[in-house]
matplotlib code that plots the C-alpha trace (Angstrom):
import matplotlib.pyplot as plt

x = [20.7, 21.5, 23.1, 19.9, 18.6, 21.7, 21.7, 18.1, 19.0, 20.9, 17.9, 15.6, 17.0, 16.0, 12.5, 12.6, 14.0, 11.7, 9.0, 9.7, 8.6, 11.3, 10.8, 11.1, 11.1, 8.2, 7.3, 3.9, 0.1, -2.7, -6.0, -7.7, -10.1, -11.7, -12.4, -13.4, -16.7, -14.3, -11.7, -8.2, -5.5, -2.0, -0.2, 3.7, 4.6, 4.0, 1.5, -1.5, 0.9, 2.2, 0.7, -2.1, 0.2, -3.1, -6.4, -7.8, -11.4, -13.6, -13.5, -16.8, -14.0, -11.0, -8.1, -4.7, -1.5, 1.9, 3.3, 7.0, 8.0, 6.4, 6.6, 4.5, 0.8, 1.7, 2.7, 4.4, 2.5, 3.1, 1.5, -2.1, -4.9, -8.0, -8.8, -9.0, -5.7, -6.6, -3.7, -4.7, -1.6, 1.9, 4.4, 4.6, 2.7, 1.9, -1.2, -2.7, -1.8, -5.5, -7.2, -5.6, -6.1, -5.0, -7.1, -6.1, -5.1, -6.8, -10.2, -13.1, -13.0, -9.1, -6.9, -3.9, -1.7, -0.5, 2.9, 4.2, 7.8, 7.9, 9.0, 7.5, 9.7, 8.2, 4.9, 1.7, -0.4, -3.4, -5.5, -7.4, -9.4, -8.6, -11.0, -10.9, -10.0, -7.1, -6.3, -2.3, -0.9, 2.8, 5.1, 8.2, 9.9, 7.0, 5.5, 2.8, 1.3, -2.4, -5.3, -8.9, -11.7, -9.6, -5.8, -3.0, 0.2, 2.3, 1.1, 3.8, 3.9, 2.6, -1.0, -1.4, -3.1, -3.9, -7.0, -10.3, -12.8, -11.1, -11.2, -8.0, -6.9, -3.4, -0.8, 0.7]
y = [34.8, 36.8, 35.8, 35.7, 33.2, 31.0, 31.1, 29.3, 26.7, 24.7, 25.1, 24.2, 21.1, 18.8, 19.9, 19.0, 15.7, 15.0, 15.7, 13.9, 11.2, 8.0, 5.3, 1.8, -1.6, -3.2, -7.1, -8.1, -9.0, -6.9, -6.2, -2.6, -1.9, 1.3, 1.0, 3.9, 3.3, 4.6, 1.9, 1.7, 4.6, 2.9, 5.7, 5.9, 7.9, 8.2, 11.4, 12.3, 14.6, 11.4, 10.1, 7.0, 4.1, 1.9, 1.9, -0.9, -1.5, -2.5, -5.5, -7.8, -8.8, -7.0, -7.6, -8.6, -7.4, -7.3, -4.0, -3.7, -0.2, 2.6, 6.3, 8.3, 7.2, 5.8, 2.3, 0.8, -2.4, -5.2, -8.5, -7.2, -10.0, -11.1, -13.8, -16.4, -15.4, -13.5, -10.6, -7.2, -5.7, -7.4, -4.3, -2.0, 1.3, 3.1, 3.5, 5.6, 3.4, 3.8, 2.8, -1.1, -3.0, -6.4, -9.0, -9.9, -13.5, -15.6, -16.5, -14.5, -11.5, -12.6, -9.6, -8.7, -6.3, -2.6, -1.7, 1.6, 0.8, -2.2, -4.1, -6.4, -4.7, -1.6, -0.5, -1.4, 1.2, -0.6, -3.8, -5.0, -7.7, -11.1, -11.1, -7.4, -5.5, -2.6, 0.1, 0.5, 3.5, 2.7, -0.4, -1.3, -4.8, -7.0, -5.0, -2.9, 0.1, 0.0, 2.2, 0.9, 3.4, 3.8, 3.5, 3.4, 1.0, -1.6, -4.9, -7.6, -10.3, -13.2, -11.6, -10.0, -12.1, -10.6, -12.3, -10.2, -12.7, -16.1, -17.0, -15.8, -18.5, -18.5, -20.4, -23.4]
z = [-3.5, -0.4, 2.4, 4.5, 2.2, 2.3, 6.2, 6.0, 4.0, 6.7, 9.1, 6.1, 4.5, 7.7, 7.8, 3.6, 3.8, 7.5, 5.0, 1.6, 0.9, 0.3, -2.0, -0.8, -1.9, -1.0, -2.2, -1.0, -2.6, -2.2, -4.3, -5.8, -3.0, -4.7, -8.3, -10.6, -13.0, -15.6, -15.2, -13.4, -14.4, -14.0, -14.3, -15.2, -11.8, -8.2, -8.6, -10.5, -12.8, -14.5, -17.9, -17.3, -19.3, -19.2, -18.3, -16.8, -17.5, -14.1, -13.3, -11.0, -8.3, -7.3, -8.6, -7.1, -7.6, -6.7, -4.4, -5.7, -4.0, -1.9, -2.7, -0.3, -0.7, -4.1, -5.2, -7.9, -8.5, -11.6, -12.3, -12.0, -12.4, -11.7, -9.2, -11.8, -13.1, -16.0, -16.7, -16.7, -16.7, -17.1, -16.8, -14.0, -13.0, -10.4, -7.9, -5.2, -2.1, -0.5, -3.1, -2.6, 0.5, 2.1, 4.1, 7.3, 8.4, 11.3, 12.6, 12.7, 15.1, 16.5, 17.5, 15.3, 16.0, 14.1, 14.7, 15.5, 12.5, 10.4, 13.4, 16.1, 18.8, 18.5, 20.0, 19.3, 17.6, 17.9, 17.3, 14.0, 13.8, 11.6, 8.1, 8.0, 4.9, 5.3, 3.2, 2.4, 3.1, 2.5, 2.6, 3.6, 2.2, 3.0, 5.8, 4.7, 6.4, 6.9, 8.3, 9.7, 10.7, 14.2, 14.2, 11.6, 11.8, 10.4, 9.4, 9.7, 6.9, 8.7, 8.7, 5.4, 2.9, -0.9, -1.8, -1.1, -1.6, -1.2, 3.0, 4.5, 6.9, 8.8, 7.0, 8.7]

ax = plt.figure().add_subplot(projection="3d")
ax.plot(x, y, z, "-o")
ax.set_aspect("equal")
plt.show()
């Protein structure tokens, strides 16, 4: 390597690890928004490159799961079931984070907020409204990162709920 090359690689390492993906621990309940005629593909890593470990057949009502870690747009999920508890899936795998979604907390039509970081003292992004049905982008520990048709943000615990038919109402 000459020494050209060597003198980028100070300037290029923060603009790799800006860029990278980080995998983070995530522990929160969402359902499989999008489901494929041909079934589910869990796969055994967080990218289409990875081997499909099982294929879930499709199912009438989504089905829940648990969200143990965020890589990117990909999530490593375990516990998958059906809404009457049925187990689909009682290992772990990995799937594409937008195809899962959470339902929001509250009464019909009242304002939640997005977050700009997993954290309520940081700005607001935007407002969703309670009943609606995110897609997850990413998670961090129980916060989950969601996107509507208009704005993108974090979703803080309290109003994340992982059923998608059951009525979500605000816990007491």
């Amino acid at each position: 390597m000459s020494v050209w090359h060597l003198a980028l690689v100070p300037l290029l390492t923060p603009l790799f690890y800006a860029t990278s993906p980080q995998a983070m621990t995530c522990n929160t309940s969402a359902f499989i928004l999008d489901q494929d005629p041909k079934g589910i593909a869990v796969r055994s890593g967080p990218s289409l490159k990875h081997t499909i470990v099982r294929q879930l057949s499709p199912q009438t009502e989504p089905p829940m799961l648990t969200i143990r870690q965020g890589f990117g747009n990909w999530m490593r999920v375990s516990d998958i079931h059906t809404s009457k508890g049925h187990l689909l899936l009682a290992g772990q795998g990995w799937l594409y984070g937008p195809t899962l979604a959470v339902s929001i907390y509250g009464s019909k039509d009242e304002p939640v907020p997005l977050y700009q970081h997993p954290d309520t003292r940081t700005r607001v992004t935007g407002l969703t409204k309670a009943g609606q049905q995110l897609r997850i982008t990413g998670c961090n520990s129980a916060w989950l990162k969601v996107k509507d048709n208009k704005t993108e943000g974090w979703l803080h615990p309290d109003d994340q709920c992982g059923k998608a038919l059951s009525p979500c109402r605000k816990r007491r």
